[in-house]
Structures are given as structure tokens and as C-alpha cells.
Steps between C-alpha positions, in 0.01 A plus 500: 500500500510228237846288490701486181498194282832409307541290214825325556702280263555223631805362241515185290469269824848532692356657878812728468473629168203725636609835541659670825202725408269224509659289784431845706162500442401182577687512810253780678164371254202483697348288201663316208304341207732305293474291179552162656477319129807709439662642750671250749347502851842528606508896378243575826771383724583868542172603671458534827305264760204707494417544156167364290670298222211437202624302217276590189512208280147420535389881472353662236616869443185641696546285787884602465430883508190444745753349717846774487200754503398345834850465639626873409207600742695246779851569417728733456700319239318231276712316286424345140756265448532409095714259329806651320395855423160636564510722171531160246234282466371593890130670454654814659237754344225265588556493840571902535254646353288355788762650737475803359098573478531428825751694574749287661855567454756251286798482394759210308823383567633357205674103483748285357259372169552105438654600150786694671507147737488238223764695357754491790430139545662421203750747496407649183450916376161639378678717268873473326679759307433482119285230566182642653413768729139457535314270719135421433286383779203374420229191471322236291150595441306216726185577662582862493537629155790741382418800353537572122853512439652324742455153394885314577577432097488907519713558760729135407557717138746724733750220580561643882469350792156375574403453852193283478223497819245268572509291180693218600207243411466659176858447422411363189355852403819664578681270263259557211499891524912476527511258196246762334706817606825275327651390789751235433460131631820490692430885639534460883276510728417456880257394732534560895197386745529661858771711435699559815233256711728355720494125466248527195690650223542340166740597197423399136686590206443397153414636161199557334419183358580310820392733761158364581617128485748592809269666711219243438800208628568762779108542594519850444151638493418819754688785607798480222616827312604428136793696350566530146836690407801536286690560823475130670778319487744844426707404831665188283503721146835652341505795315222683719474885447625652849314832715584805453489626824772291658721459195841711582523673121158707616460776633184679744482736759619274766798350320780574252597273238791303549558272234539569156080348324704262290697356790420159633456494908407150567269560726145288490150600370275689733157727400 
């Protein structure tokens, strides 16, 4: 009988931000074929002796799926080791379908995305009470086109926090569809290349009109996720709206209210 291939997220770059899910697989893979453009070699550490390591970044997808097609009929458990999540950005469907005519079994394990990642760097929230609770993730179009709709003025017009992939060269794009969507000058933004990378990560915050100026002095130009949101910068703010779930004056199944909702607590700001 066939093995069973697994598409494993690999996380922004940290070894141990892979899952215990993840870590567990690669620890009995027979096979692993891992994004090594991406993915840090260091992430294979887990394997065993034993196992056929392939790193794909000189594959195309045939040879990719001509080669974990090969290995499930080797191994019990082939590994496809993605950067971040294997669901964004990550071909998933493309390499599959394949699978699936050929009727090997697969299955995912999710992982820590590099938006999540950029964010903790920095210490800052995707999404703030009364300020926005929606977080975009998306793209600049490039050599792959976005579909109708989707172009980043569109989804700028929002005002939420924009997670921005694989544009970091087009930078200057960004800023024009946020300047078209009427995004202010000083609006904050950030820019984090090899988030969690140990050794290799870089922090830049600006605004919109500086942004590109500050990576460009920092040689920012691959593997950097872009955030645009009302929500950088909240940790130094006054006045910020506070959760409801932790705020003693409400009530839910778990908790009674304690406080009267006009009674000050002094407590800080969480989500």
C-alpha cells in the first residue's frame, strides 16, 4: 500500500514555531520535500538519519508531484514541508489533485502564517476594539494577476488591517492604492523581513509616505510582509476602546459582572 503524503506548515522561519503536529511527522518521515527558498534548512533537523531530504527550489510542480508520487510508493509517511501555512499562497490544490487521481492519500497540518509572525515581532494586534475587526490578507498583482475585484485600492477603501504578501518590491504600488483608497500620509505602517528567522529578522516602522525610503536604507527587498492598520502603534495610544470579554461590567456564561459598566478598573488594553 501507497504511503500518505502530508502537507505540513512549516511557520514563518523559527524551527520551533512548526507545530507539535508537524514536528511529529517529520520525526518518523521516510521522505521530506521542503521549500528550501523559504523554509530554513534548519526545520529538517527533526527527521530522522534515514530519511531522503529533497529540497524543491529548482522543481517545477510536475517534477514536485512526480517526485512525493514516487516517495508515497517508498514511505510510509512523505512529508511536504511549506513555508508558513500550506493553505496561503502554497499551490496546495495544484499539488493534490495529482495525489488524488492517483489515489494517494493527503492530508494538512496547518502553520503559524508570517502575518501572525510579523505581527508578534512588533508587538502589535491585528484587530482592536472599535477600531477594526477585520484583517485582510492579500497581494499586489505582480506576475500573477488578481482577480476582478480584488485589486488593493478595493480592499485599502475598508480601512482594516491589511496584511500584504509577496509585494514587497512593489511597495511603491501599495502606497499608491492606499493613497487612492484615502489613506492618510502619516497612517502607520510596517514592514517585517524574516519574521521570527533567528538572527535574520528586521523591524521597520514608518508611515505611508516614508515607508519605502526606510526599507530601501534597510535593504529590504525579499521575504517581508507589509502591514497596513489603524491598530499599529495602539500599545502607546490613550483613550483606546477596551474588550468586552475581559472587562468586569460584562457579563457571559462563564462570568458574572462585577463592576458597575461606568466604573473605571484601571486595568490595561487587551483584544
Amino acid at each position: 500500500m501507497p504511503g500518505k503524503v502530508w502537507f505540513v506548515g512549516a511557520g514563518p522561519g523559527d524551527p520551533e514555531l512548526i507545530t507539535v503536529k508537524g514536528r511529529a511527522l517529520l520525526e518518523r518521515a521516510g521522505a521530506i520535500l521542503f521549500a528550501g527558498s523559504l523554509v530554513d534548512v534548519a526545520a529538517t533537523r527533526y527527521a530522522p538519519a534515514a530519511c531522503v531530504i529533497r529540497d524543491s527550489k529548482d522543481m517545477t510542480l510536475e517534477a514536485m508531484t512526480a517526485w512525493l508520487l514516487d516517495a508515497a510508493g517508498r514511505h510510509d509517511t512523505v512529508v511536504r514541508l511549506q513555508t508558513g501555512d500550506p493553505g496561503l499562497y502554497g499551490a496546495l490544490i495544484e499539488m493534490t489533485r495529482p495525489l488524488t487521481a492517483a489515489g494517494i492519500d493527503w492530508a494538512v497540518v496547518p502553520g503559524v502564517s508570517s502575518a501572525m509572525a510579523a505581527m508578534a515581532a512588533a508587538g502589535e494586534t491585528l484587530t482592536l476594539p472599535e477600531v477594526t475587526q477585520t484583517v485582510i490578507l492579500t497581494r499586489v498583482a505582480g506576475r500573477t494577476p488578481m482577480p476582478p475585484g480584488e485589486d488593493l485600492a478595493a480592499l485599502a477603501a475598508h480601512h482594516s488591517t491589511l496584511c500584504i504578501y509577496l509585494s514587497i518590491t512593489l511597495l511603491h504600488e501599495v502606497q499608491r492604492a492606499l493613497r487612492a483608497a484615502g489613506w492618510r500620509e502619516d497612517a502607520p505602517m510596517l514592514v517585517v523581513q524574516k519574521a521570527s528567522w533567528p538572527g535574520e529578522e528586521k523591524i521597520i516602522r514608518g508611515t505611508l509616505a516614508d515607508i519605502k525610503k526606510k526599507c530601501q536604507a534597510e535593504k529590504v527587498g525579499a521575504q517581508a510582509m507589509i502591514v497596513a492598520s489603524p491598530t499599529l502603534g495602539a500599545g502607546d495610544r490613550v483613550g483606546i476602546a477596551r474588550s468586552k470579554l475581559y472587562d468586569p461590567a460584562f457579563a457571559h456564561r462563564f462570568r458574572q459582572a462585577s463592576v458597575a459598566a461606568d466604573a473605571p478598573t484601571g486595568e490595561p488594553v487587551h483584544e
